[in-house]
N, C-alpha and C positions, 0 to 999 in steps of 0.2 A: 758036598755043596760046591756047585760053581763059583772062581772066582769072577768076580767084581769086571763087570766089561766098562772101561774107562773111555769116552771118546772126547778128542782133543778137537776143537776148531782150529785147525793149525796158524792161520795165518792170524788171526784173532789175539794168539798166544802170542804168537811171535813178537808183533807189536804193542805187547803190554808191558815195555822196558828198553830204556834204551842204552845201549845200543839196542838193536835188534837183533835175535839169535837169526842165524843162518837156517835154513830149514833141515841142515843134514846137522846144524848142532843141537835142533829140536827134537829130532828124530832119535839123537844117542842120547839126551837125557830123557825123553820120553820112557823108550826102552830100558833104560838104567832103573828110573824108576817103576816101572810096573813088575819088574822081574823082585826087586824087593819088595814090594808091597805085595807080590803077589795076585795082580791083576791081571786081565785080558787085556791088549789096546787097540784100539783104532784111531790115527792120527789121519785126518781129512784135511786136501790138499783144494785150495781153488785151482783149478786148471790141472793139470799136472804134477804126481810125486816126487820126489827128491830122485828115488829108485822103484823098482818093482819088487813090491813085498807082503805078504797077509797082512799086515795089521795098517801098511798102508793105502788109502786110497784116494785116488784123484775126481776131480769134479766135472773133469770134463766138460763138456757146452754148458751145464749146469753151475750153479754156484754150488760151493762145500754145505752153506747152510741148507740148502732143498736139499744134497745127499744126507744129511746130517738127519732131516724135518723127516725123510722116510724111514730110515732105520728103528728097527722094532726094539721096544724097552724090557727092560730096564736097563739103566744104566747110566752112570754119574757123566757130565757134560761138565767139558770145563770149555767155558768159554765166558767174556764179559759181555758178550750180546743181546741184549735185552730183548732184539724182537724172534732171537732164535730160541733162547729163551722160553719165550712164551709160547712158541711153536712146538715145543718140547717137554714141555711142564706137567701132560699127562703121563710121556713114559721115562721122563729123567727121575731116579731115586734121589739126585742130589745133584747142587749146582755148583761149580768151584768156579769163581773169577779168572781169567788168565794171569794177571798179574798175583794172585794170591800164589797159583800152581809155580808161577817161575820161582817164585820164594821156598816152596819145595822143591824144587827139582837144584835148586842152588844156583840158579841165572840172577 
């Protein structure tokens, strides 16, 4: 069985706590977490990523949420976006809040 393809709305995250994590300290507990958990990740960047990496990607002219709204399911969305969310509701298997997820990842 494959695992679990986990995608992050990064900036979404970021600002669901404050301080606000850095995007390169989002990226290490991202990472930290899906290699224990045993997930795939994809952490989407508005504009540009942190680094150049598989599991991350940048939004370029586009906003994170339209790369986010193409991407093929399934796959758990963590983000508190409600209208992304809804954009995403036929192939998300499950929805995790930002602020729920920084409580996992230990932010």
């Amino acid at each position: 069985m494959d695992a679990p393809l986990v995608v992050v709305d990064a900036e979404n995250v970021r600002r669901s706590a404050w301080p606000n994590l850095s995007k390169e300290q989002l990226v290490e507990r991202c990472r930290a977490w899906a290699q224990a958990e045993g997930a795939r990740l994809v952490v989407v960047f508005d504009g540009a990523p942190p680094e150049d990496a598989p599991d991350l990607l940048g939004s370029g002219a586009r906003s994170a949420d339209d790369v986010i709204a193409a991407l093929d399911g399934p796959f758990l969305l963590v983000s508190s976006d409600r209208g992304l969310r809804e954009r995403v509701s036929d192939r998300a298997d499950r929805l995790l809040g930002g602020g729920s997820f920084l409580r996992q990842l230990g932010a």
